[in-house]
Backbone as CSV, one residue per row, in Angstrom:
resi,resn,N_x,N_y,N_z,CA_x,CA_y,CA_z,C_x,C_y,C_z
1,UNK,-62.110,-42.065,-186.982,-61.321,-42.734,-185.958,-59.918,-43.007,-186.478
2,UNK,-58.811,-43.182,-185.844,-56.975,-43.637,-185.859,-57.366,-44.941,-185.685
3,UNK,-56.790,-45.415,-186.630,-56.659,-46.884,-186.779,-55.407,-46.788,-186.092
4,UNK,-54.590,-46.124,-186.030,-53.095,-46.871,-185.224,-53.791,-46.879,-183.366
5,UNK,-54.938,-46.227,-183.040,-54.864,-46.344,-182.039,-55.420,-47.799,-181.559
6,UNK,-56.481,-48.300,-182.541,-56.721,-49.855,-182.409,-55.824,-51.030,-182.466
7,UNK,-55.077,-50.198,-183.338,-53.577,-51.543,-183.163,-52.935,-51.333,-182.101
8,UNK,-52.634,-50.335,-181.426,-52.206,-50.194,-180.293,-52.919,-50.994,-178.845
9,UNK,-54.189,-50.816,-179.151,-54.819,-51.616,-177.786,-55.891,-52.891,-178.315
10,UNK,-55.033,-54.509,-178.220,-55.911,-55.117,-178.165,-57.005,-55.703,-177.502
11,UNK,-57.259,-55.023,-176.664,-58.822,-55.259,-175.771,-59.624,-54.910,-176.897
12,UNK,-59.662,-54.413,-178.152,-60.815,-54.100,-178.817,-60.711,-54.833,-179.892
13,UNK,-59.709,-55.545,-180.224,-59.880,-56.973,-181.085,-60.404,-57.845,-180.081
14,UNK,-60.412,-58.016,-178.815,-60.877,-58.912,-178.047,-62.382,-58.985,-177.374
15,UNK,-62.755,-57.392,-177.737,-63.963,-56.931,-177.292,-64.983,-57.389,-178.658
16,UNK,-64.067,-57.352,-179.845,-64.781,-57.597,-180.862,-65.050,-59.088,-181.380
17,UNK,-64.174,-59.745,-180.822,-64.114,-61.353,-180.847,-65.353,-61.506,-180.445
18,UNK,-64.987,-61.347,-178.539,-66.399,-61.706,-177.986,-67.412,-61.792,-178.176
19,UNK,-67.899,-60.481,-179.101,-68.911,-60.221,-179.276,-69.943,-61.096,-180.393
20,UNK,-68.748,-61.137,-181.745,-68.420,-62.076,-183.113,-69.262,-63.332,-182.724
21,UNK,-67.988,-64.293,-181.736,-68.028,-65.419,-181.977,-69.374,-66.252,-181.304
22,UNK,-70.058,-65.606,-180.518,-71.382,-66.002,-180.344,-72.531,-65.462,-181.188
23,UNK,-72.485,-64.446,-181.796,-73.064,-63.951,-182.888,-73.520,-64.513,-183.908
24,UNK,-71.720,-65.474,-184.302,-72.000,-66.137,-185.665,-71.917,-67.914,-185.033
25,UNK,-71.833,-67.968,-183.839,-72.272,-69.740,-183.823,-74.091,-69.532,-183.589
26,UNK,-74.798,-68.567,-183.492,-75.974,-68.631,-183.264,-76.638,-68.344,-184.501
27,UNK,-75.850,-67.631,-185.855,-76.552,-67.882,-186.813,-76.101,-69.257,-187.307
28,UNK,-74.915,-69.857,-187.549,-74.362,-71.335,-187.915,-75.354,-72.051,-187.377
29,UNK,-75.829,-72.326,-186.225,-76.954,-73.424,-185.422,-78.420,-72.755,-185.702
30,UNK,-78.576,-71.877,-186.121,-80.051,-71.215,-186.881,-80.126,-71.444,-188.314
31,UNK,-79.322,-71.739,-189.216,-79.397,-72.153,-190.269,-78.790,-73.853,-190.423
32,UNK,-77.905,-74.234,-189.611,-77.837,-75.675,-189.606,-79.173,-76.291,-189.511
33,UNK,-79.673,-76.180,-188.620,-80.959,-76.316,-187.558,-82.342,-76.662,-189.011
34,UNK,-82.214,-75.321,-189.445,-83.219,-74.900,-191.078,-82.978,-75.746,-191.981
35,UNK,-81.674,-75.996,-192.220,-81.551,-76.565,-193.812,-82.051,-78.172,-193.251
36,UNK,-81.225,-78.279,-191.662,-81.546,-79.946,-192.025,-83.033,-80.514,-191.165
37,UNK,-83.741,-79.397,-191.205,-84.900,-79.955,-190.650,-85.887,-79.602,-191.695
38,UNK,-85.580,-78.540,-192.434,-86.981,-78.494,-193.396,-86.462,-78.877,-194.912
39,UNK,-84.811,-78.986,-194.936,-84.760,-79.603,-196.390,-84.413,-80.733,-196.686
40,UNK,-83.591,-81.371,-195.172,-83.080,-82.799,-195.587,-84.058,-83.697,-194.817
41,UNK,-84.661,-83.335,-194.063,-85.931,-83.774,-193.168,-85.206,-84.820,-192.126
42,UNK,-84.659,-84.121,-191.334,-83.424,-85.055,-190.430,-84.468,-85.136,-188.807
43,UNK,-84.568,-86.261,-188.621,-85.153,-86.357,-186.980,-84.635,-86.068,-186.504
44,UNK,-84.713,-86.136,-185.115,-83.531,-86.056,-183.733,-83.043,-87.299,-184.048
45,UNK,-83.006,-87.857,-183.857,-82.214,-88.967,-184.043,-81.083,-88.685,-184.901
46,UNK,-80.965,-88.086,-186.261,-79.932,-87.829,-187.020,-79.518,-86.624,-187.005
47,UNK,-80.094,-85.584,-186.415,-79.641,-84.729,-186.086,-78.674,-84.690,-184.553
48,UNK,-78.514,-85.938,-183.881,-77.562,-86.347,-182.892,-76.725,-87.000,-183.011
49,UNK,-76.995,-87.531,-184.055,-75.678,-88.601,-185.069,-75.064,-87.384,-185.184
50,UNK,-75.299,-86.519,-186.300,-74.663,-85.071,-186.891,-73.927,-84.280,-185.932
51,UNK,-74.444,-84.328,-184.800,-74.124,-82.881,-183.707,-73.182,-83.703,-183.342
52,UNK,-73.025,-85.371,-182.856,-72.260,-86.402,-182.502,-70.602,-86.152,-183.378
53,UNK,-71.120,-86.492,-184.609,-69.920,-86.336,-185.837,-68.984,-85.345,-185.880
54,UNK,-69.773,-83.969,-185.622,-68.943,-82.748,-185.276,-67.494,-82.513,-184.462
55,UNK,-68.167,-83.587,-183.279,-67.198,-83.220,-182.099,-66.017,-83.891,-182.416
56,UNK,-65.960,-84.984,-183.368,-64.556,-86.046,-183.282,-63.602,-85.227,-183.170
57,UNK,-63.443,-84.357,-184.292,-61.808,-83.500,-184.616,-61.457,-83.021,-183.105
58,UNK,-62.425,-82.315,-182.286,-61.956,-81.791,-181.248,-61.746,-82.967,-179.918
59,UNK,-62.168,-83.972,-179.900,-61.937,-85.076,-179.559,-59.772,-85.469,-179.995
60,UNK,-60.149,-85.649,-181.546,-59.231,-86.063,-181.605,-57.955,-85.266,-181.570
61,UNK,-58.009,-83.913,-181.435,-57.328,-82.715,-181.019,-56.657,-82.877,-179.701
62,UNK,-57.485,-83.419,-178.496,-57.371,-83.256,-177.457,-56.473,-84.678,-177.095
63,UNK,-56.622,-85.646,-177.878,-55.922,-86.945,-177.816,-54.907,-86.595,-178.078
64,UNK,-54.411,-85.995,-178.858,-53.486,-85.766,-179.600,-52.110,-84.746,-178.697
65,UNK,-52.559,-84.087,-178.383,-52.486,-82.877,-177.184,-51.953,-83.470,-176.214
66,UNK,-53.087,-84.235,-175.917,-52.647,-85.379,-174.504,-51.469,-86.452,-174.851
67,UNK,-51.660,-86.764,-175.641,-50.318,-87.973,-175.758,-48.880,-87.447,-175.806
68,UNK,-48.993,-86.318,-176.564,-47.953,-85.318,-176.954,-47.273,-85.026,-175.202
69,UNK,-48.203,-84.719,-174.301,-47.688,-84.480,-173.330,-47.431,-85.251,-172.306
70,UNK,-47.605,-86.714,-172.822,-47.152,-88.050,-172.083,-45.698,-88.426,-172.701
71,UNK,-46.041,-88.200,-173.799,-44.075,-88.321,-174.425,-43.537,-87.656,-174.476
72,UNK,-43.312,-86.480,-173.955,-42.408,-85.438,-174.237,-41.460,-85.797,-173.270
């Protein structure tokens, strides 16, 4: 295959994203899932604390985002 022709059309970095990024959040949550249920022995309960903890940054991303576009 021409690699200049892939740089030329990015629908196939985008075709390849797509494909990627659910790929690898379904192994990330298949091995999250493993380590902290059969090695750290996490209930639901702390495994909702955990899934809870995750979200702040994008939380605080979006605050951030937002205020930015109240003072501008």
């Amino acid at each position: 295959m021409n690699l200049s022709r892939f740089r030329d059309r990015p629908e196939y970095l985008l075709l390849i994203m797509a494909a990627a990024v659910p790929l690898s959040f379904a192994t990330w949550q298949a091995l999250l899932n493993n380590f902290a249920i059969e090695r750290a022995a996490f209930s639901g309960a702390e495994m909702g604390i955990l899934q809870s903890l995750r979200e702040v940054p994008g939380f605080l991303a979006f605050l951030v985002v937002f205020l930015l576009f109240l003072f501008r």
